[in-house]
C-alpha positions in Angstrom: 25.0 24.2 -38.8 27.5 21.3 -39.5 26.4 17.4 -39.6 27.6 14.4 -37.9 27.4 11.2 -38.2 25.7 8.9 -35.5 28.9 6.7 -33.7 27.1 3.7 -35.4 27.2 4.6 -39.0 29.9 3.8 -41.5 30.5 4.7 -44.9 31.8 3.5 -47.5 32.8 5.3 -51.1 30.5 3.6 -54.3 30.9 4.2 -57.9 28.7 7.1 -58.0 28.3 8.6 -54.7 28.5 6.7 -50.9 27.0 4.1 -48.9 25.7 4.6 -45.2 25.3 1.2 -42.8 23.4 1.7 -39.7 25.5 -0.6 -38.1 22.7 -1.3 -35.7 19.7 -1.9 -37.8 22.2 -3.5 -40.9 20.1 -0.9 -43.2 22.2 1.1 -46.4 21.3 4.3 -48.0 22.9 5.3 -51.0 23.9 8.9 -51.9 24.4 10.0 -55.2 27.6 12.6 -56.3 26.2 15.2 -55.5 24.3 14.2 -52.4 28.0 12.1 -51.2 29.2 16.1 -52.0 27.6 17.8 -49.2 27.6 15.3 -47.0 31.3 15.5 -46.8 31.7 18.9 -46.9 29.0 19.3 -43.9 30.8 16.7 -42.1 34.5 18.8 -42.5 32.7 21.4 -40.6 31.1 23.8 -43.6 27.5 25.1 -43.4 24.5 24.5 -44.8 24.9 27.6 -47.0 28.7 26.4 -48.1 27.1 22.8 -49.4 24.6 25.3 -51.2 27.7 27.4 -52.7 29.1 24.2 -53.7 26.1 23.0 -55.5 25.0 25.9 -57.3 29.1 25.9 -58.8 28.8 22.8 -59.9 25.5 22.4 -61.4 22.8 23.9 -63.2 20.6 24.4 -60.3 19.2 27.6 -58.4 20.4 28.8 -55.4 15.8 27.7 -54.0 16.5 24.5 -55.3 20.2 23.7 -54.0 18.9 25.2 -50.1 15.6 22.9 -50.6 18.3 20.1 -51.5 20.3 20.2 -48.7 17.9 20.8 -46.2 16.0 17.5 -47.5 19.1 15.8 -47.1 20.1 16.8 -44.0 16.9 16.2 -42.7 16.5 12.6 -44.3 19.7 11.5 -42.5 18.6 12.8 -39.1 15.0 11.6 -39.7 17.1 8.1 -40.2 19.1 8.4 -37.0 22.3 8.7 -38.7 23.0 12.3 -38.2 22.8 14.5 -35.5 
């Protein structure tokens, strides 16, 4: 599964992560590194499993906790409307 972004969200690099504008409702999340990560990743086309990979590289976290990671994210941005 690969992500995408709703037409009407922008982002926008921060210090520590990114910044999403629903460009409709004129609300911003805010991702940490790691979080910023997978969304791009996800959004060049790579899997759920490959943000996984990527995470359990990178940091000190099980392979459970980087799945239940990502699957929380992903599902936070489509519970949000700004992924599909």
């Amino acid at each position: 599964m690969s992500l995408e972004l709703r037409n009407h969200v922008t982002t926008a690099d921060a210090d520590d992560g990114v910044a999403l504008l629903d460009e409709i409702s004129g609300q911003y999340w805010q991702l940490n590194g790691s979080g910023a990560q997978v969304l791009r990743l996800m959004l060049d086309g790579a899997t759920q499993q490959d943000a996984v990979d990527l995470l359990t590289s990178r940091y000190r976290v099980t392979r459970e906790r980087a799945d239940e990671d990502v699957t929380l994210l992903i599902a936070s941005l489509q519970e949000a409307g700004l992924a599909q």
